[in-house]
C-alpha positions as CSV (number, residue, x, y, z in Angstrom):
1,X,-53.7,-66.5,46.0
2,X,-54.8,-65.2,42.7
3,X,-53.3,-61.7,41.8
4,X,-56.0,-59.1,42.1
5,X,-55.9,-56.4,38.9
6,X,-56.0,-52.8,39.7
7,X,-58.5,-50.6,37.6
8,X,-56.0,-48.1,36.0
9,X,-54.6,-51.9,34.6
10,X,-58.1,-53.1,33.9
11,X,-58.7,-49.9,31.9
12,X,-54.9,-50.9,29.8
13,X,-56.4,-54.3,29.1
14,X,-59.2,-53.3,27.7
15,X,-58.2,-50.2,25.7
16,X,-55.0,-53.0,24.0
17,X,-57.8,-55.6,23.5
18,X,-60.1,-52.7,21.7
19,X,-56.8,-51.8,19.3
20,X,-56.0,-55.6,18.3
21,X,-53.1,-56.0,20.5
22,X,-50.8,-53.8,18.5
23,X,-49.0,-51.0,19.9
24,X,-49.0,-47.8,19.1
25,X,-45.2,-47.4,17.5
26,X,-43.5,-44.5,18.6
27,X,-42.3,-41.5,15.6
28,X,-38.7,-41.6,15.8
29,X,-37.5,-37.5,16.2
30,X,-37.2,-35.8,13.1
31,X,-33.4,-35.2,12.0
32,X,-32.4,-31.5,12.5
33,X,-32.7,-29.8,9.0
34,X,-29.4,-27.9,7.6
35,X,-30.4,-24.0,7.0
36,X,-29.2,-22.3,4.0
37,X,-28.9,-18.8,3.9
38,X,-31.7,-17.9,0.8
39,X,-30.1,-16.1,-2.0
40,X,-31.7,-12.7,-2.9
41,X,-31.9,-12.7,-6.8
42,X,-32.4,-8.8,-6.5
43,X,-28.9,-8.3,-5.7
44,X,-27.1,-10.7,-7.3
45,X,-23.2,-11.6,-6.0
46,X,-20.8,-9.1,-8.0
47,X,-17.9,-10.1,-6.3
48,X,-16.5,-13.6,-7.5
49,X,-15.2,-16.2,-4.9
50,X,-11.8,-16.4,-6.4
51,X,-11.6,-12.6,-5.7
52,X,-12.8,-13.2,-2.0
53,X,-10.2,-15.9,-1.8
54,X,-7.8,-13.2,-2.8
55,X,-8.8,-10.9,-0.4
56,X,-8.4,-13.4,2.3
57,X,-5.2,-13.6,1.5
58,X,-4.1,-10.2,1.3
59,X,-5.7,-9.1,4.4
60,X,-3.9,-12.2,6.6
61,X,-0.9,-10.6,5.2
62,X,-2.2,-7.3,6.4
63,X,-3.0,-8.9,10.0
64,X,0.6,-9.7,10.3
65,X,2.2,-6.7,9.1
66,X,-0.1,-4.7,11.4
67,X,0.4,-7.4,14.6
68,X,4.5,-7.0,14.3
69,X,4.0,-2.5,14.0
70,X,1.6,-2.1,16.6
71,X,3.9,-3.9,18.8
72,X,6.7,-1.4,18.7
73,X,4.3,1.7,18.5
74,X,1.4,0.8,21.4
75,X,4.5,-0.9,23.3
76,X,2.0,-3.7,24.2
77,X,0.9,-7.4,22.4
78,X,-1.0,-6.7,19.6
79,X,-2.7,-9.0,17.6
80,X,-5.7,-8.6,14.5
81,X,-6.7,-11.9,12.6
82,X,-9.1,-12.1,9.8
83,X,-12.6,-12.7,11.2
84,X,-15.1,-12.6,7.9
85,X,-14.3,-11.8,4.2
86,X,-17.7,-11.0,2.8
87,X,-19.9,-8.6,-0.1
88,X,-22.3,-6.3,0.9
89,X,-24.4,-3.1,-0.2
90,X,-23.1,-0.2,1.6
91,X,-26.3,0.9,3.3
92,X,-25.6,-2.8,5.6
93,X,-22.3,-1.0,6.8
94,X,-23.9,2.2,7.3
95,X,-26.5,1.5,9.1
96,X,-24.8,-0.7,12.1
97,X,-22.7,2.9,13.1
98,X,-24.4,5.4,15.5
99,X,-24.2,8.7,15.4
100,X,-21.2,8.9,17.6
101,X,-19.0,6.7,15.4
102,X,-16.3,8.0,13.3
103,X,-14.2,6.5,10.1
104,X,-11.8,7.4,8.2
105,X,-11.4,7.6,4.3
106,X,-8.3,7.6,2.3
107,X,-7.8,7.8,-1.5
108,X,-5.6,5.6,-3.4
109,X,-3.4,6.9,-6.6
110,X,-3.7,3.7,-9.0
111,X,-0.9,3.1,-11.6
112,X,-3.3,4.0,-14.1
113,X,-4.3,7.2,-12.7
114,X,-8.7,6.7,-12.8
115,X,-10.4,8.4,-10.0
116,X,-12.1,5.7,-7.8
117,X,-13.8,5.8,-4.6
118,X,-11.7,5.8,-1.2
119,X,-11.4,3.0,0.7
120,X,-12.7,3.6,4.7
121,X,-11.9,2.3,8.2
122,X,-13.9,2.0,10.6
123,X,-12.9,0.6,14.8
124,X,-14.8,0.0,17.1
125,X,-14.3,2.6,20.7
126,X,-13.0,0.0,23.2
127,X,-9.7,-0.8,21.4
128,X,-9.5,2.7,19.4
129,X,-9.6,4.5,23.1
130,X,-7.2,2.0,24.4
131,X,-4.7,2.7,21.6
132,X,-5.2,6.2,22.5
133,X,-4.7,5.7,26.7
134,X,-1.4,3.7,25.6
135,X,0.1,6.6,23.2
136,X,-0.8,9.2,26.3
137,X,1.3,7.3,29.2
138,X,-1.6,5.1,30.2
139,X,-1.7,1.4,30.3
140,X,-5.1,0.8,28.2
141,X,-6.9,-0.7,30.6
142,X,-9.0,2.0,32.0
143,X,-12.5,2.0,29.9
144,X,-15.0,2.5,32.5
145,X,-17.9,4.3,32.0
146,X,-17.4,4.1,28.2
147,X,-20.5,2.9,26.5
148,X,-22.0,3.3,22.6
149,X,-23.2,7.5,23.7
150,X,-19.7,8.5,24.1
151,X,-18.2,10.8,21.9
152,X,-14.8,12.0,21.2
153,X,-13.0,14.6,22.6
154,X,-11.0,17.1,19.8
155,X,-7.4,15.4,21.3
156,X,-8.7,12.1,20.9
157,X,-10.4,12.7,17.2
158,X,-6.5,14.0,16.0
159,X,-5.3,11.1,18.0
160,X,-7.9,8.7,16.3
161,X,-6.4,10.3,13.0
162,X,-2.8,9.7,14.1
163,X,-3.8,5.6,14.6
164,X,-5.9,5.3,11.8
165,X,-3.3,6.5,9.7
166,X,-1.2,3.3,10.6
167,X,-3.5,1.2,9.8
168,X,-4.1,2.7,6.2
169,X,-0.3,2.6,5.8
170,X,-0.5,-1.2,6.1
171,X,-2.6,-1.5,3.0
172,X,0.2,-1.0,0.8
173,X,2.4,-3.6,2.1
174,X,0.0,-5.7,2.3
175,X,-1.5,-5.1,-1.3
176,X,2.6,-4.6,-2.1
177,X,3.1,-8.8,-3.7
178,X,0.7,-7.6,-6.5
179,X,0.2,-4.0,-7.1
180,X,2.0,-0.7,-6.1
181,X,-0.1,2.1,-4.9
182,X,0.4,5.3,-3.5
183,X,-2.2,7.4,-1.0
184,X,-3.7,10.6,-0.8
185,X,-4.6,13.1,2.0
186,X,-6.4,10.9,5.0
187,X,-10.3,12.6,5.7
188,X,-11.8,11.8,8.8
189,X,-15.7,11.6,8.3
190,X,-18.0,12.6,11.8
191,X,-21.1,11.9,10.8
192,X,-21.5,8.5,9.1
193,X,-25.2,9.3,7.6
194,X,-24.0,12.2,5.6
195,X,-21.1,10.4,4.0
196,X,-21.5,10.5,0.3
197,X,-18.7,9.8,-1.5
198,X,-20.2,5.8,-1.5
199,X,-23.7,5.3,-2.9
200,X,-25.9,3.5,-0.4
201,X,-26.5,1.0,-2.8
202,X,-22.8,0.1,-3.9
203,X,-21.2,-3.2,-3.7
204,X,-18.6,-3.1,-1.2
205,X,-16.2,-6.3,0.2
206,X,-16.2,-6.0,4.2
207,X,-13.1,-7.6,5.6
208,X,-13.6,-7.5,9.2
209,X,-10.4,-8.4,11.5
210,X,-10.8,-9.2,15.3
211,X,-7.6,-6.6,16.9
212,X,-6.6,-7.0,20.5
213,X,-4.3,-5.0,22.8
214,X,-3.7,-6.2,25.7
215,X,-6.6,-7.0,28.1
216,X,-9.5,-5.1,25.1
217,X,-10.8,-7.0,22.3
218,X,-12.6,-5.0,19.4
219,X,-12.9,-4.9,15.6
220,X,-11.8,-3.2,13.2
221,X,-13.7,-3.4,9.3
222,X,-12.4,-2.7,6.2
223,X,-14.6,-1.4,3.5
224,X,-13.5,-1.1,-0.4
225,X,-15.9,0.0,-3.2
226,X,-17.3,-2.7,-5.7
227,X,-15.2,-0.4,-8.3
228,X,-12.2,-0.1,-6.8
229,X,-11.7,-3.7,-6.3
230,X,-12.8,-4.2,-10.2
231,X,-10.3,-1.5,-11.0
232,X,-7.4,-2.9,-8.7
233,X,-8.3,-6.7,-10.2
234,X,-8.3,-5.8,-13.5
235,X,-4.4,-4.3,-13.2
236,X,-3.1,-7.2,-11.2
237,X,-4.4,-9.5,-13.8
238,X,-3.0,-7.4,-16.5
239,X,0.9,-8.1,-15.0
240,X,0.4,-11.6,-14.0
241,X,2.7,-12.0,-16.8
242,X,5.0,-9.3,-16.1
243,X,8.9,-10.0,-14.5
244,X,8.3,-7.1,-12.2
245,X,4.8,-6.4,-11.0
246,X,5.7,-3.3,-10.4
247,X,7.2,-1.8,-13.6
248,X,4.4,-0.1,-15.4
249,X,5.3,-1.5,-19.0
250,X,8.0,-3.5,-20.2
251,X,7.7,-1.6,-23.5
252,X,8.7,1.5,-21.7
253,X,11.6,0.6,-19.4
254,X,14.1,2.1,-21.9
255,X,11.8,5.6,-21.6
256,X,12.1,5.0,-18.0
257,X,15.7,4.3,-17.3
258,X,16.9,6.9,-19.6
259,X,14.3,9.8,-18.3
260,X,16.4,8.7,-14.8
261,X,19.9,8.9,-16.4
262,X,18.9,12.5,-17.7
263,X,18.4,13.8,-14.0
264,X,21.5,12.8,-12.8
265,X,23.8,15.3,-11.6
266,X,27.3,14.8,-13.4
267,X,30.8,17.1,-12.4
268,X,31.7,19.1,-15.4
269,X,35.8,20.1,-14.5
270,X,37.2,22.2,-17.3
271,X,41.3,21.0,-17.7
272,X,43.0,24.1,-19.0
273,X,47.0,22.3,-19.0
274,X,49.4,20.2,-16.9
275,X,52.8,21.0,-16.3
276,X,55.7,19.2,-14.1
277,X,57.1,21.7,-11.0
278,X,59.6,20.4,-9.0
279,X,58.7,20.5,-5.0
280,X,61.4,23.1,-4.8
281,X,59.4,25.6,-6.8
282,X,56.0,24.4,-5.1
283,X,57.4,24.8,-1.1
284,X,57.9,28.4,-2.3
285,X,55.2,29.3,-4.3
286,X,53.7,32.4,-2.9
287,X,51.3,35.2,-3.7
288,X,51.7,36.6,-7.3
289,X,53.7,33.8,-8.6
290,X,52.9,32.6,-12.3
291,X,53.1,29.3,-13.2
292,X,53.6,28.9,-17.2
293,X,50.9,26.0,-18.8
294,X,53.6,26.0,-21.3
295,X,50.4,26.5,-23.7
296,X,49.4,29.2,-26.0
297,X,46.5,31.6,-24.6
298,X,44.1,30.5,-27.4
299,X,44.7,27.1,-27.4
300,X,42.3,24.4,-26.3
301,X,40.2,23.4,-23.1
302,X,39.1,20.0,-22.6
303,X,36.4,19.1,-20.3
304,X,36.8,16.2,-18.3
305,X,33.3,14.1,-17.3
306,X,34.1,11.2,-14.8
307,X,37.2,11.6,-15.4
308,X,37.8,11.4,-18.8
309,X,38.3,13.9,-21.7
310,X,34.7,14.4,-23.6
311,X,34.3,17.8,-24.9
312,X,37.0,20.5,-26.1
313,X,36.9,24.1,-26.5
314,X,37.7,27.9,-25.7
315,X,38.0,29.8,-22.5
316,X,36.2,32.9,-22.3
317,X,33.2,35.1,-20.5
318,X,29.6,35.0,-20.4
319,X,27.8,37.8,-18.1
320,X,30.9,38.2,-16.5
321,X,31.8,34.6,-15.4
322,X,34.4,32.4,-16.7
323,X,33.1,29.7,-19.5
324,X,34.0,27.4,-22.2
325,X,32.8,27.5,-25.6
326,X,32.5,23.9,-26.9
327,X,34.2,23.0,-30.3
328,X,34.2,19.8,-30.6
329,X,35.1,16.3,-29.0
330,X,38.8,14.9,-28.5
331,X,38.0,11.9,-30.4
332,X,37.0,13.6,-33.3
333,X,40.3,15.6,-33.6
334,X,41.9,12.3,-33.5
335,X,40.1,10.4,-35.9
336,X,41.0,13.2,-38.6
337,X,44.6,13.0,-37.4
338,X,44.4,9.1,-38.3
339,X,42.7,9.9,-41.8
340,X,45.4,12.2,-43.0
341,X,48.4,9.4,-42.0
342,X,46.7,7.1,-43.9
343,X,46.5,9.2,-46.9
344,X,48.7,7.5,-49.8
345,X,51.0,10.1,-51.4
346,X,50.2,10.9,-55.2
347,X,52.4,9.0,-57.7
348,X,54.6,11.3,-60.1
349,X,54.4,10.9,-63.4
């Protein structure tokens, strides 16, 4: 029996007869194109990717240092890694905090002593009020009913202060391998939007580190000045070639040593005879008893200096205390001694 076409298939046949019997070849999906992030020409890069590189390195230094401290003073696991190393206009930072946030700022005394710009902290409230349950007695676990409108109470702003402090005091270890630093009195800024110290429009490098303690995960950001960084590169570059990269000049280490020798504190004894007593006469040495330097009253006093005989002179007052008037040195006395034994006598004639 002859196979009888439906119409839906009649229709088919007649539309692939109407279009020459080719079929319609199917567009293959378009490959997913890779996004680049556009490049704003108005605020062209300042920060160079070696320098970023840099940074990189110091702050996975800094992780570590801070991983091994918190330890010991939270009494929990701690543990920050470097999340992003970026650059940025400050205004970007500024305007992610909320008026409840808090950061602190810190100024740093460079070698060369220019006034720069602090550096700030910033962190965010779950691990920051965790740190703070843990130094009360608490375990850090209890956050509930903490959200982005809570604000600080005056013990936990001091506390804040106290924690932030640490974290400042890691920055010079970590920035220790190439520059030594030293830190000024730490500020504790309340209201983020009338910070001024920063322009808006500054270059800053964000180095923002993932920190967790315990069962609470938050960040903690970084944020150095354009200028600072410029300032700080421009020294370590300057001693790449130095033995210590600490010593502020070779030329100068003479100065330095000797300016060091000059504050020491040396005993000064004043050695007015000897004499030889038998123990006899010591066992019954008493009150009153004169012992004879077998020495004339103006004769000599040497001074002894670690031990050893340096200056000479006379015994005597000044405003009513006992002193030494210095004559000379002991050497010196000597020396003309030698002179006149080698003295020829005079022929006769």
């Amino acid at each position: 029996m002859a196979e009888v076409l439906s119409q839906s298939q009649i229709d088919a046949l007649m539309k692939e007869m109407r279009s020459g019997g080719k079929k319609k070849e199917e567009k293959a999906p378009a490959a997913e194109e890779k996004k680049y992030r556009k490049y704003d020409f108005n605020s062209p890069k300042k920060i160079t990717k070696d320098k970023i590189k840099l940074l990189k390195g110091i702050y996975d230094n800094y992780s570590r240092i801070a991983s091994s401290r918190l330890n010991g003073i939270l009494r929990v696991g701690c543990e920050l890694t470097v999340l992003t190393v970026e650059e940025q206009r400050f205004y970007e930072f500024n305007n992610v905090l909320s008026e409840n946030d808090i950061f602190i700022t810190q100024k740093l005394k460079l070698p060369n002593k220019s006034s720069q710009p602090p550096i700030l902290m910033h962190i965010n409230q779950a691990p920051i009020l965790s740190m703070i349950d843990r130094l009360l007695g608490g375990d850090g676990s209890d956050l509930e009913g903490v959200d982005s409108n809570y604000s600080y109470t005056d013990i936990e702003i001091e506390l804040y202060r106290k924690i932030m402090g640490y974290f400042l005091d890691f920055n010079l270890d970590a920035w220790a391998n190439y520059i030594h630093i030293e830190t000024e009195e730490i500020y504790l800024e309340e209201n983020p939007s009338l910070f001024q110290e920063i322009s808006l429009d500054e270059t800053i490098a964000i180095i923002m580190l993932d920190v967790v303690t315990g069962s609470t995960e938050g960040r903690v950001t970084v944020c150095i000045p354009r200028t600072l960084l410029t300032e700080l590169f421009s020294i370590i570059d300057s001693r790449k070639h130095t033995i210590d990269p600490n010593a502020p000049d070779l030329t100068d280490s003479k100065a330095v040593i000797m300016s060091k020798i000059r504050d020491s504190a040396l005993t000064v004894q004043a050695d007015m005879g000897k004499v030889q007593v038998s123990v006899k006469d010591i066992r019954n040495l008493q009150v009153g008893d004169i012992i004879d330097l077998d020495k004339p009253k103006d004769s000599e006093v040497y001074l002894r200096i670690g031990g050893e005989s340096w200056l000479q002179g006379r015994f005597g007052t000044y405003k009513r205390n006992s002193a030494v008037l210095i004559s000379g040195r002991p050497d010196e006395e000597r020396e003309k001694g030698t002179e006149e034994k080698v003295e020829e006598p005079a022929l006769a004639e």
